[in-house]
C-alpha positions as CSV (number, residue, x, y, z in Angstrom):
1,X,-13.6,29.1,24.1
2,X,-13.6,25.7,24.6
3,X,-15.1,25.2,21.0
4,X,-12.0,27.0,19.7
5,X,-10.1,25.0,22.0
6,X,-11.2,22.1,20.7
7,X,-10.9,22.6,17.2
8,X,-7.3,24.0,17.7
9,X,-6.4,20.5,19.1
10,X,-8.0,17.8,16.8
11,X,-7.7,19.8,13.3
12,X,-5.0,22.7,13.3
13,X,-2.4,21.5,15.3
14,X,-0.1,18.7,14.4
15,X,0.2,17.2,17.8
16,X,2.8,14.7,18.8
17,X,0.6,12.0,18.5
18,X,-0.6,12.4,14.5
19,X,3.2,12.9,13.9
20,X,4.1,9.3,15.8
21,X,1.1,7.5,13.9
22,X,1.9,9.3,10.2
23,X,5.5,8.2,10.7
24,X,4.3,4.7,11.6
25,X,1.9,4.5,8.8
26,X,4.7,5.0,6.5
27,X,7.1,3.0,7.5
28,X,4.2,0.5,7.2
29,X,3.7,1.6,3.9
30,X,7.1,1.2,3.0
31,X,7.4,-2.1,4.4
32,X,4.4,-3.8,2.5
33,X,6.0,-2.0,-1.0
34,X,9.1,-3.5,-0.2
35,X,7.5,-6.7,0.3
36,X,5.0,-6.5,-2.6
37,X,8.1,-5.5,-5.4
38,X,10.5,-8.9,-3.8
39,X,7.3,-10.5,-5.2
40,X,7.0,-9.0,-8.3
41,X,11.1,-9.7,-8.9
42,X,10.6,-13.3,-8.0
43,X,7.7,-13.3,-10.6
44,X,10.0,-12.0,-13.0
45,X,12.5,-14.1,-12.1
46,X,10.2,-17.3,-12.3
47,X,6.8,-16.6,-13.7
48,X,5.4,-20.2,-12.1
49,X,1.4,-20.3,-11.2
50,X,2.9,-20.0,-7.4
51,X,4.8,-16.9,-7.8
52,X,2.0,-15.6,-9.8
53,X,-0.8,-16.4,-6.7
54,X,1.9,-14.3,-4.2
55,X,1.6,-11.4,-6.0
56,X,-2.1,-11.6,-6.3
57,X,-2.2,-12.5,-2.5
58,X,-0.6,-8.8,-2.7
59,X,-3.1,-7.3,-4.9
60,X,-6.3,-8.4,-2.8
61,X,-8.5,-6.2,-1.4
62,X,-8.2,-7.0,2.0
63,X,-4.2,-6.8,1.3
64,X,-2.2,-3.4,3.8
65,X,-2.2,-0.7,1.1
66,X,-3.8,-2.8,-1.8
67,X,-4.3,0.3,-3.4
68,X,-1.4,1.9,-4.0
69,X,0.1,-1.6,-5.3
70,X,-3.1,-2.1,-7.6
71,X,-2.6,1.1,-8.7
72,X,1.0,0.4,-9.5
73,X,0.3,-2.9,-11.6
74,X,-2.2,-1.0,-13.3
75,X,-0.1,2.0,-14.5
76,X,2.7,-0.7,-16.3
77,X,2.4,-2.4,-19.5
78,X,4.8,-5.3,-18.4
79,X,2.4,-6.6,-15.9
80,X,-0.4,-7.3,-18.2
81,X,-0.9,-11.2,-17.2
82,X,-1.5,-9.3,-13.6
83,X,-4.1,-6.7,-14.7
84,X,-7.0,-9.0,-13.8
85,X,-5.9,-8.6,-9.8
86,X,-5.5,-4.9,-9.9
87,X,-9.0,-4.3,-11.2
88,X,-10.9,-1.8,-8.7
C-alpha cells in the first residue's frame, strides 16, 4: 500500500507543487526568449562585432534554455553568420 501510495504521489498525480514549478519554468522560458529575440532585433538592426558576441553570449551552452534558442538559429536561413554558435 504504501508502494502504491508512493507512486500515486511522485508520478500520477499532478500535485500543487509540479504545477507551481512548471508554471515557473515557463515564465522562465519565456523570459530568456524574450530576451534572446531583443538581441537578435538589435543584431538586425546593427550587425556590429558587439551585437554579434550578445547573441552568441545567448547561444552558449551554459546559456537558460540554450537549446531551444540554438535550435531556433538553426532552423532559419537568415541567421547564417550565426550558425557557428548554434552548433550542438
Amino acid at each position: 500500500m504504501t508502494a502504491e501510495l508512493v507512486d500515486e504521489v511522485f508520478n500520477l498525480k499532478n500535485t500543487g507543487m509540479r504545477v507551481v514549478k512548471a508554471d515557473y519554468q515557463m515564465k522562465a522560458l519565456q523570459k530568456e526568449m524574450n530576451i534572446f529575440f531583443n538581441e537578435l532585433a538589435r543584431y538586425e538592426q546593427h550587425k556590429s562585432s558587439m551585437n554579434k558576441r550578445r547573441v552568441a553570449v545567448r547561444l552558449s551552452r551554459s546559456s537558460a534554455f540554450a537549446a531551444f534558442k540554438r535550435s531556433y538559429i538553426r532552423d532559419r536561413v537568415e541567421y547564417e553568420e550565426l550558425q557557428e554558435y548554434a552548433r550542438e
